[in-house]
C-alpha positions in Angstrom: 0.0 0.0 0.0 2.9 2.4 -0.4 1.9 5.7 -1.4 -1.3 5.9 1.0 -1.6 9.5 2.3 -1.6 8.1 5.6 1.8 7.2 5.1 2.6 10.2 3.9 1.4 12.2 6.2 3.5 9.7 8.8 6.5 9.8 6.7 6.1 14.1 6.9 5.9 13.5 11.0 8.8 12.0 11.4 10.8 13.9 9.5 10.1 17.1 11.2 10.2 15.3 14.8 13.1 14.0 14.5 14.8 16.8 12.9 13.2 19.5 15.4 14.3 17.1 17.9 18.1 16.8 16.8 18.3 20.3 15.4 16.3 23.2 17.2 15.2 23.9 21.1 13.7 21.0 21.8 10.7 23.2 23.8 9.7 23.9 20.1 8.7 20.1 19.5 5.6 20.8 22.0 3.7 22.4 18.5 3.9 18.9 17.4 1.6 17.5 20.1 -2.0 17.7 20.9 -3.1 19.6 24.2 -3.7 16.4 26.1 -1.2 14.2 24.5 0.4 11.5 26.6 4.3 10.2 26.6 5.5 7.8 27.9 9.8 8.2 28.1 11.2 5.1 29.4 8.4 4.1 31.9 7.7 7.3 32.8 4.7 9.0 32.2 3.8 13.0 31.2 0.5 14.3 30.0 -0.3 17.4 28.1 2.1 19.9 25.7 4.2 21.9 28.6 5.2 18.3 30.7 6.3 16.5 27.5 8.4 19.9 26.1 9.5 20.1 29.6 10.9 16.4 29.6 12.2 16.6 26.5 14.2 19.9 27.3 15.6 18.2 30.6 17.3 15.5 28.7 20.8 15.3 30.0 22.5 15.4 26.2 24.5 18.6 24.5 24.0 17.1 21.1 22.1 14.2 19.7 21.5 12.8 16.1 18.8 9.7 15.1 19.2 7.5 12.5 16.1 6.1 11.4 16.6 2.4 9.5 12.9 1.2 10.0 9.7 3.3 9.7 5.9 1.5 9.7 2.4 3.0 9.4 -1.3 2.2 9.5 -4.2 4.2 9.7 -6.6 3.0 12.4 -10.0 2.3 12.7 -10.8 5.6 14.1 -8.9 7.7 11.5 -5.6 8.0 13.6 -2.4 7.2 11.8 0.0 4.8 14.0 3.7 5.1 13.8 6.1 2.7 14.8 10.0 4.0 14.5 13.0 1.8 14.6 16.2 3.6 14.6 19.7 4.1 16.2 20.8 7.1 18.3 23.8 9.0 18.5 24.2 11.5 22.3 27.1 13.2 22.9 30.6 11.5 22.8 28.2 7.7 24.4 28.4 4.9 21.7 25.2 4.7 19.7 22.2 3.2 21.1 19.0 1.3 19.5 15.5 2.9 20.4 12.1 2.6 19.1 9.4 5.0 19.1 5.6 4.6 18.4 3.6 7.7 17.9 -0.1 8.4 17.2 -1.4 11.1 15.5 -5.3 12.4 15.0 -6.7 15.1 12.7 -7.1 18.1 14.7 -7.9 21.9 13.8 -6.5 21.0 9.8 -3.7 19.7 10.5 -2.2 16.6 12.7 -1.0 16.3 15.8 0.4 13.7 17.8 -1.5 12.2 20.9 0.5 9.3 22.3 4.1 8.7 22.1 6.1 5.7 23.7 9.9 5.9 23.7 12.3 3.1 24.5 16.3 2.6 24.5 16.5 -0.7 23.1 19.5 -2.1 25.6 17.2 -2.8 28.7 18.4 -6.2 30.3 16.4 -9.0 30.2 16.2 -11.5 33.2 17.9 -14.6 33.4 
């Protein structure tokens, strides 16, 4: 189904997040989110524009950089688009890490926002 304007639309959101995110004040990445939206960093929770900007500006990092290497979309049954990122990540002088990212975004006002993000490092340890 490549060439839906769902995944369009997806393709466009990452782009900017991640970009925004790597390149500008990360405060500025709040636009991207609904009023209400939800994240969830690592466990931890944060609702609404102002906590998830404030998280994001907190982050203990000078510089970072993601590489994205996988990327998947579908629309939902509700008209939401759902995002699932796959990617490597680059902070500081630290060796690169794996993370994934799942986003949701809903029409809103025109445009799209997202309303749910989910952020993981992918070097958690798993039990024995």
């Amino acid at each position: 189904m490549a060439g839906e304007i769902w995944q369009k639309i997806g393709e466009g959101f990452v782009q900017e997040y991640y970009n925004q995110f790597d390149n500008t004040n990360r405060m500025a990445i709040a636009n991207l989110y609904s009023p209400n939206a939800c994240l969830t960093w690592e466990g931890s929770a944060f609702q609404g524009k102002e906590a998830i900007a404030n998280k994001l500006a907190s982050l203990p990092f000078k510089m970072i950089k993601h590489i994205i290497t996988k990327q998947d979309f579908q629309p939902t049954i509700d008209s939401c688009i759902l995002i699932m990122v796959f990617g490597q990540l680059k902070a500081d002088d630290d060796p690169p890490m794996a993370f994934h990212q799942v986003f949701m975004l809903k029409s809103q006002n025109g445009g799209w926002a997202c309303t749910n993000d989910v952020f993981r490092l992918g070097v958690h340890n798993i039990p024995v």
